[in-house]
C-alpha positions in Angstrom: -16.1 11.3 -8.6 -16.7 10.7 -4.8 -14.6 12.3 -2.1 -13.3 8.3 -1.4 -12.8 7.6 -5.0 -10.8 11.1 -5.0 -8.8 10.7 -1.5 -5.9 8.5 -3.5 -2.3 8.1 -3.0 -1.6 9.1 -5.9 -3.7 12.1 -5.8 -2.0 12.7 -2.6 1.2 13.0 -4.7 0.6 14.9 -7.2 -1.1 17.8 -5.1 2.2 17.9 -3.1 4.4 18.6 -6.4 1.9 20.9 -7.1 1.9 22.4 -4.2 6.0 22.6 -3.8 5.9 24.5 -7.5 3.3 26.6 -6.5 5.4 27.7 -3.1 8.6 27.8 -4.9 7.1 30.4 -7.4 5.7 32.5 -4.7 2.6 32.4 -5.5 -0.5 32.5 -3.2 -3.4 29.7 -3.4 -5.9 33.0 -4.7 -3.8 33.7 -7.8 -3.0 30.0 -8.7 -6.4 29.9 -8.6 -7.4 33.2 -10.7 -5.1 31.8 -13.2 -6.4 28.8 -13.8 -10.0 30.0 -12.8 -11.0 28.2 -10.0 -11.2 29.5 -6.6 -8.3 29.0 -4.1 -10.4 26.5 -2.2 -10.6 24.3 -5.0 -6.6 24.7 -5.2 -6.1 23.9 -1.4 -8.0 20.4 -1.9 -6.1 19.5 -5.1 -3.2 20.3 -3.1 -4.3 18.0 -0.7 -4.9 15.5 -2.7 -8.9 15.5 -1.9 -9.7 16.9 -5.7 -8.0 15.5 -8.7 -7.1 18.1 -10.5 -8.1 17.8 -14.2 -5.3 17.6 -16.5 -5.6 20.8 -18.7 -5.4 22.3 -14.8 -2.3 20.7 -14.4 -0.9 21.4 -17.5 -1.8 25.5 -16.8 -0.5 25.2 -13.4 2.8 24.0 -14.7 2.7 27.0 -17.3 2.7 29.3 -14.6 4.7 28.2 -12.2 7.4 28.2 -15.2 8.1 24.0 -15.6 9.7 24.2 -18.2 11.8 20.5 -17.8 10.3 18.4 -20.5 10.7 14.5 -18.2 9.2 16.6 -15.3 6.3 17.9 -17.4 5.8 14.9 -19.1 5.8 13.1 -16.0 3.6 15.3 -14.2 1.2 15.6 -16.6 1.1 11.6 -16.4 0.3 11.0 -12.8 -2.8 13.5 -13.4 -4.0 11.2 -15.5 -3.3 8.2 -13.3 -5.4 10.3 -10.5 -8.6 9.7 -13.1 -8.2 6.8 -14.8 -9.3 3.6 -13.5 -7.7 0.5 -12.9 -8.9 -3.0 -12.2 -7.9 -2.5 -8.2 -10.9 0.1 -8.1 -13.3 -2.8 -8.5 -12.2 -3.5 -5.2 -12.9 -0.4 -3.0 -16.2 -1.6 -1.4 -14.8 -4.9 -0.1 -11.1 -4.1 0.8 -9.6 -0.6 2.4 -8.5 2.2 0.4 -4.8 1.7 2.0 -5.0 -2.0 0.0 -6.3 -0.7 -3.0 -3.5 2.2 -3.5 -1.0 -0.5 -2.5 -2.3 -2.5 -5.5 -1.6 0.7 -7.9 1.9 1.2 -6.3 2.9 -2.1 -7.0 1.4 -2.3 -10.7 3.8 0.4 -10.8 6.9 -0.4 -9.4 9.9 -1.4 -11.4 11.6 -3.1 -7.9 10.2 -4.1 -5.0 12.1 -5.2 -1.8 10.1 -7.0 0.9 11.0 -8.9 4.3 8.6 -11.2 5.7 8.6 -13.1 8.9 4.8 -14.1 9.3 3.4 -15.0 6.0 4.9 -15.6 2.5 4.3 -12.5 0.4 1.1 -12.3 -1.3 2.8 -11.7 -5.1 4.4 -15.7 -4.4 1.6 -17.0 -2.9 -0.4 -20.4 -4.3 -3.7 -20.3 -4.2 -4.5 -23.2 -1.1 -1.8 -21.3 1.2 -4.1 -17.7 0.3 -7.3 -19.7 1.1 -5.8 -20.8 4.6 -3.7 -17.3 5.1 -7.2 -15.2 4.3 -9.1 -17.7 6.7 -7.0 -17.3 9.4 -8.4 -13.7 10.1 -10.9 -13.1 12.8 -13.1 -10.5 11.7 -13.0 -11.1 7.6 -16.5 -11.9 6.1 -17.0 -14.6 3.4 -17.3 -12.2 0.8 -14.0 -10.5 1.6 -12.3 -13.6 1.5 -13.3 -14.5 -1.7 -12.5 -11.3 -2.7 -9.3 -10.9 -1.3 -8.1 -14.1 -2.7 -9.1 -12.6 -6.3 -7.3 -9.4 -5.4 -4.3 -11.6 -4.5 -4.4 -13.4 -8.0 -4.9 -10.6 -9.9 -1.9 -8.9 -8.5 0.2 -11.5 -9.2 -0.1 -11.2 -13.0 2.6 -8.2 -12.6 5.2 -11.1 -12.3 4.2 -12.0 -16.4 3.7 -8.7 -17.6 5.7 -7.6 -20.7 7.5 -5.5 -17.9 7.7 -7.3 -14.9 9.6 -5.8 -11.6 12.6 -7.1 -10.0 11.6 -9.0 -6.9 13.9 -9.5 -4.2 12.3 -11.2 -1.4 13.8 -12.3 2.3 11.8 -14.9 4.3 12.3 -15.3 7.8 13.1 -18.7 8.4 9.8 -19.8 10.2 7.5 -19.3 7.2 9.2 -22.9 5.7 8.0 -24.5 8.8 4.8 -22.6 9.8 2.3 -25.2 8.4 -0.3 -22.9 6.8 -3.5 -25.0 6.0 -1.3 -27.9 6.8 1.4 -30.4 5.3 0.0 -30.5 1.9 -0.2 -27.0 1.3 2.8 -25.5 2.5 4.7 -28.4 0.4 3.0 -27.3 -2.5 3.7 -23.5 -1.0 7.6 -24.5 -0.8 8.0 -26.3 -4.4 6.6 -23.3 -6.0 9.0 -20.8 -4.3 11.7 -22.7 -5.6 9.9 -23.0 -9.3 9.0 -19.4 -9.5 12.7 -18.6 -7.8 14.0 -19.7 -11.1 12.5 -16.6 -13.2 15.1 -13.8 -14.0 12.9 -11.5 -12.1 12.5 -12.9 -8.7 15.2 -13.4 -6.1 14.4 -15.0 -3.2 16.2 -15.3 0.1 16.1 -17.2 3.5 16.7 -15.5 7.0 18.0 -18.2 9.1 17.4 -19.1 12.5 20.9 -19.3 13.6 21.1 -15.1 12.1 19.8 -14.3 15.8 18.1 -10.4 16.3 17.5 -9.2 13.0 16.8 -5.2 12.0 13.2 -5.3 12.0 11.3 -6.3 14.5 8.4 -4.3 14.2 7.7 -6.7 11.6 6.9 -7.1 7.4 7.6 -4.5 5.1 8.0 -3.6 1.4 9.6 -1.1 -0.4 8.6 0.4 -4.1 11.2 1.9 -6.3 8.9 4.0 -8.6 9.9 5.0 -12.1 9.4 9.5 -12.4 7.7 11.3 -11.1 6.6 8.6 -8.5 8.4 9.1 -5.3 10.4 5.9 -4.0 7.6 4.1 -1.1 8.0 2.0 1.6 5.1 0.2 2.8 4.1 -1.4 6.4 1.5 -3.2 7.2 0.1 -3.1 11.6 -2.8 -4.4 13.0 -4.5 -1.0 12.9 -4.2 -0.4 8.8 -1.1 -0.3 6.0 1.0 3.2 6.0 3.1 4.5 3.6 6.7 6.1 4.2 8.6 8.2 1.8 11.8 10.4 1.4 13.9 10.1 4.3 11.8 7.5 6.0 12.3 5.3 3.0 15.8 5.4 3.4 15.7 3.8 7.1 14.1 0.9 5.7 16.7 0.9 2.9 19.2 0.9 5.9 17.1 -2.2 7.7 16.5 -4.4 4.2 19.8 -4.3 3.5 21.4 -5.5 7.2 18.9 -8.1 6.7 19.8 -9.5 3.0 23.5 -9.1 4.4 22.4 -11.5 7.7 20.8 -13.8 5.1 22.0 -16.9 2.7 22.6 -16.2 -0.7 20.0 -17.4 -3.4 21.4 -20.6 -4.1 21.7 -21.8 -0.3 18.5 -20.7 0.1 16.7 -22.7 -2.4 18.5 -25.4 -1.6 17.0 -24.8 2.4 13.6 -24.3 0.7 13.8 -27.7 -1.4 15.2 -29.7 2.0 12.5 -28.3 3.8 9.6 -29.3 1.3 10.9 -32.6 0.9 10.9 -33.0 4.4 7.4 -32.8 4.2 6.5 -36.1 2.4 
């Protein structure tokens, strides 16, 4: 496995629990090594999260540094194996950035995500036309990573069907029912399936309305992941210079901002009903 194929999020997680076991038991990077008979080097890159570490690694590291919870073994001892197995989003790695391709593995994950949008519909509730014109729309995107972002787009959205499916709640600033993406047709068609797919158990969808004034964001779109264990709970931002992730108490502040926004917001049936006005308005 390649240093870029190594250099994951989730990798990145799982060397910091290893890491905060390791310091909690006092030991130094030499004898975690010794133990599990690798060099402390090799421990310092697993630790940060530029080696996978191998699962029977893992499972001696845990031995040592006395784990002895069963759900935080067990859970552990999964995410190691998430570092090496691959997924369908790897596929991706030479056309789109790393950052897009971990997002694609957090949200696969997720059990609830939370997202606000004020520029562009969210890509999970996307049609295909409004993709097209959305991954068209950026300057410096070649042909090829159009039509493979649209695919990535696609294929992300079968989460929404899966025997599991998370709970999507999703606020739209009010200027994405009138922001004509690839024209009349296809944001009509963009608006009638909001309100189809609205209809699922699974997906809430809300509208921020003009008349709500200054809202608590903005710096813009965000997401955030609740994770099941051992997965940390993620907020995600996307800026012109690349996605980043936020976690622990930085997740919280955009906890804090999501929810002055839902409150600022009409409920779920006003909002479809604004949605279904809006498209209609359209003919």
């Amino acid at each position: 496995m390649n240093a870029k194929r190594a250099m994951t999020l989730r990798a990145q997680w799982l060397g910091r629990e290893l890491r905060q076991l390791r310091e909690m038991s006092g030991l130094t990077l030499k004898e975690a090594g010794g133990f599990v008979q690798r060099d402390g080097g090799t421990i310092s890159r697993v630790e940060a999260g530029i080696y996978p570490a191998r699962t029977p690694d893992v499972l001696a590291m845990l031995d040592l540094y006395g784990v002895t919870d069963t759900t935080r073994r067990d859970g552990l001892l999964r995410l190691a194996r998430e570092v090496w197995q691959s997924g369908w989003w790897d596929s991706y790695s030479e056309d789109l950035s790393k950052v897009m391709v971990d997002y694609a593995w957090v949200e696969s994950r997720a059990r609830r995500i939370r997202s606000f949008d004020a520029l562009v519909i969210p890509g999970l509730l996307q049609t295909r036309p409004y993709m097209e014109a959305v991954q068209q729309a950026v300057v410096d995107s070649s042909p090829v990573q159009i039509t493979s972002g649209i695919r990535f787009r696609l294929t992300r959205q079968q989460i929404l069907t899966g025997p599991e499916p998370p709970h999507v709640e999703a606020i739209l600033d009010e200027s994405l029912l009138r922001r004509r993406q690839g024209g009349r047709e296809v944001l009509k068609e963009q608006l009638d399936h909001l309100v189809t797919i609205a209809e699922r158990p699974n997906i809430e969808i809300r509208i921020l309305p003009f008349t709500s004034g200054a809202h608590a964001s903005p710096e813009g779109a965000f997401r955030i992941f609740e994770m099941p264990e051992p997965y940390p709970e993620v907020a995600y931002m996307d800026t012109p210079g690349g996605g980043i992730y936020a976690e622990a108490s930085e997740v919280q502040r955009f906890i804090l901002k999501f929810d002055h926004i839902r409150s600022d917001s009409l409920d779920s049936s006003e909002s479809i009903k604004l949605i279904r006005a809006t498209a209609e308005a359209l003919h």
